[in-house]
N, C-alpha and C positions, 0 to 999 in steps of 0.2 A: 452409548454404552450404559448410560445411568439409567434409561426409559427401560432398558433390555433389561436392566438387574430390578426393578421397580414390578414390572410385569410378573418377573419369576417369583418374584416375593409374594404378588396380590394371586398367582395363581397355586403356591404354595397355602397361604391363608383359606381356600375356599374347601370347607368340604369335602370328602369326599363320598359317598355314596356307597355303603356296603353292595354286597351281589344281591341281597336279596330286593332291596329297594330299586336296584337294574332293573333289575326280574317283572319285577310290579309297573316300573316307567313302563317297558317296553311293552308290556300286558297293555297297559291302558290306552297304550301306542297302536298297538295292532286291533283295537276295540274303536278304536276311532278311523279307524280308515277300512275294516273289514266289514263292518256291521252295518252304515250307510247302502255300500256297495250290494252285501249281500240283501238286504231288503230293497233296495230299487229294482234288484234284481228280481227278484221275488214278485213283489207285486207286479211287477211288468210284465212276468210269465202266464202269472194267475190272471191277468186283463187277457194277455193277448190269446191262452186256454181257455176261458168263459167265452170271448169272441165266438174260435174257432168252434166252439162246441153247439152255441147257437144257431150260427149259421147250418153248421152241418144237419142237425135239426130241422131244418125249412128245406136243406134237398131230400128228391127221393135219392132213396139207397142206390140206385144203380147207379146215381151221379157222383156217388160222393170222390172224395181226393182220394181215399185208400183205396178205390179199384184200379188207380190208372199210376199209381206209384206204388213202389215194394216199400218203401218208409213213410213214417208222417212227416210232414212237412209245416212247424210251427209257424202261425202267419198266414196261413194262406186263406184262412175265415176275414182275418182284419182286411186281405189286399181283394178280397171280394165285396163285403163293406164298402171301401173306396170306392171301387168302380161302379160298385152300383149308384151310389153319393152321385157319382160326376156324370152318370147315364141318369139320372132322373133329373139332377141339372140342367142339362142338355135338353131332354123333352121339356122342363118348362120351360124353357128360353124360346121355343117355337111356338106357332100359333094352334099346332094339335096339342102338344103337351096343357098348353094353358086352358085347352076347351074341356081335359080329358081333369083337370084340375080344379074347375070350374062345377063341372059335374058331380065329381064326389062330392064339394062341399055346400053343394044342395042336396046332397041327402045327406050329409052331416049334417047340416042347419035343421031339416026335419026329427033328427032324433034330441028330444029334451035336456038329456044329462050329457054324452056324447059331443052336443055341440057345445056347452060350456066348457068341456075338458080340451076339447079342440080349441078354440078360441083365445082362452086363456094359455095353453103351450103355443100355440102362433104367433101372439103378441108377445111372450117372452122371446122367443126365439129370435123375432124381427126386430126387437129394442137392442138385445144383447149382439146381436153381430152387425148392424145399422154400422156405416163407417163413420156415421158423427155421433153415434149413440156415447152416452156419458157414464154408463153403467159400468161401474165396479173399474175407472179408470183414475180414482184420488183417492188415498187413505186419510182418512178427516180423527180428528179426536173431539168427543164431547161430555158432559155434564152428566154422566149416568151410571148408576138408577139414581145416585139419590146426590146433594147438592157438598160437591166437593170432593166426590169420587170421577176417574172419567175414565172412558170407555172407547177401544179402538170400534171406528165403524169404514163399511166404503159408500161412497156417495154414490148412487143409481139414478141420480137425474133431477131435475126439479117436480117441484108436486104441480100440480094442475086439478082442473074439474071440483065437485063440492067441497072436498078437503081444503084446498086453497083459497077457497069462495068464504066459508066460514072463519077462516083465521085470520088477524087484525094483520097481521106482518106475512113476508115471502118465507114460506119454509122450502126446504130439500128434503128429496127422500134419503134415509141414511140408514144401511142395512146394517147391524149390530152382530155380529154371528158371535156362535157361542164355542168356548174351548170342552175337549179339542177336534169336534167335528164342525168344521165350518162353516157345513152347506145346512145349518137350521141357525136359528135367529130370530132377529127382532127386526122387526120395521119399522123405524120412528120417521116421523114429519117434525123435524129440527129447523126453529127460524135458523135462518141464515147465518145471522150475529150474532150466534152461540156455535157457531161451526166455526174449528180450527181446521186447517188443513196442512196435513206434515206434507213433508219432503219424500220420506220415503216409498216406494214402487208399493204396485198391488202384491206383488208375490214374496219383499219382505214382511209385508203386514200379515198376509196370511199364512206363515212362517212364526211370525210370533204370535199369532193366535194358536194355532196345533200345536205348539211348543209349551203354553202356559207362561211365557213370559220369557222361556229359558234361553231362547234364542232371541235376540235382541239386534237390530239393524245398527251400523253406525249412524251418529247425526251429521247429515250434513247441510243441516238445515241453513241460511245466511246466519252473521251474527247478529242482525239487524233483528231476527225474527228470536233472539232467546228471550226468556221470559217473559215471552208475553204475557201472557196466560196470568202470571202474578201480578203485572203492571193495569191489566181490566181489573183485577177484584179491589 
């Protein structure tokens, strides 16, 4: 009885909230759960529109989806896409595919600039989806630009070839991206022993990059691992 009369007292104490301050909570209520939505929503139209539109662009007219259906059919650029992905798959995986693969890329090697662009998107391509490749699979923090500032990077692999040759100690490559577009950056060769490496996944790191900071992962880093960072310097 005394917890029950305690209660009513502690919630007679609290505030209460004019209508217009409602008004505003539930404003800011609805701005949080509409607006995410509405923009995923959004760009995910405008991708799978740009798709469908390219696509449709490479058939001739007589092929296209709107002669053989009375509506449009959103998607249906992306789910050709695919198939085409998993059919040219296919023909590499066989011994003609691999000849007919072979062939183009002797006349790609033939052309000057063509075959550097080539090469270089190859090599990306095959490090990044590689199933033991290291690229962009640990968010690291380091030392940058300047001594006592630091800077979210993702680790892309160890260094190798003359970069590694010239330097006294083992660096990592450590891509730097910059807010709030991700995909440009810096590429630094970090020894090793100036690389921290958090806890947190690749996709809350690059979350709080796009964000500016605003969006922040929780830590769940051990306790063994706080302060390090103070206990080096």
């Amino acid at each position: 009885m005394r917890d029950d009369t305690e209660n009513q007292l502690d919630e007679a104490k609290k505030p209460r909230l004019n209508f217009g301050a409602r008004i505003r909570g539930y404003f800011i209520a609805g701005l949080l759960v509409v607006v995410p939505i509405s923009i995923t929503l959004y760009l995910t139209f405008l991708f799978i529109t740009s798709v469908d539109g390219w696509v449709a662009s490479l058939i001739p007219e007589t092929y296209h989806f709107s002669n053989y259906f009375p509506f449009s059919i959103p998607g249906l650029g992306l789910i050709t896409v695919f198939l085409a992905l998993v059919l040219a798959g296919f023909l590499a995986a066989n011994f003609f595919g691999r000849f007919l693969i072979r062939i183009g890329e002797y006349m790609l090697e033939r052309v000057p600039v063509i075959r550097t662009i080539y090469g270089a998107i190859k090599q990306i391509m095959e490090t990044v989806l590689a199933n033991q490749s290291e690229a962009f699979r640990e968010v690291v923090l380091i030392e940058y630009p300047l001594k006592g500032t630091w800077a979210i990077g993702f680790l892309t692999g160890t260094t190798s070839g003359e970069v590694q040759t010239v330097t006294k100690e083992k660096v990592l490559n450590v891509f730097v991206p910059t807010t709030p577009n991700p995909t440009s950056g810096f590429l630094l060769f970090v020894p090793e022993t100036s690389i921290y490496k958090l806890s947190m996944t690749v996709e809350e790191g690059i979350k709080m990059v796009v964000s500016g900071g605003i969006v922040t992962p929780p830590d769940t880093s051990p306790k063994s691992q706080k302060n390090v960072l103070s206990a080096k310097s």
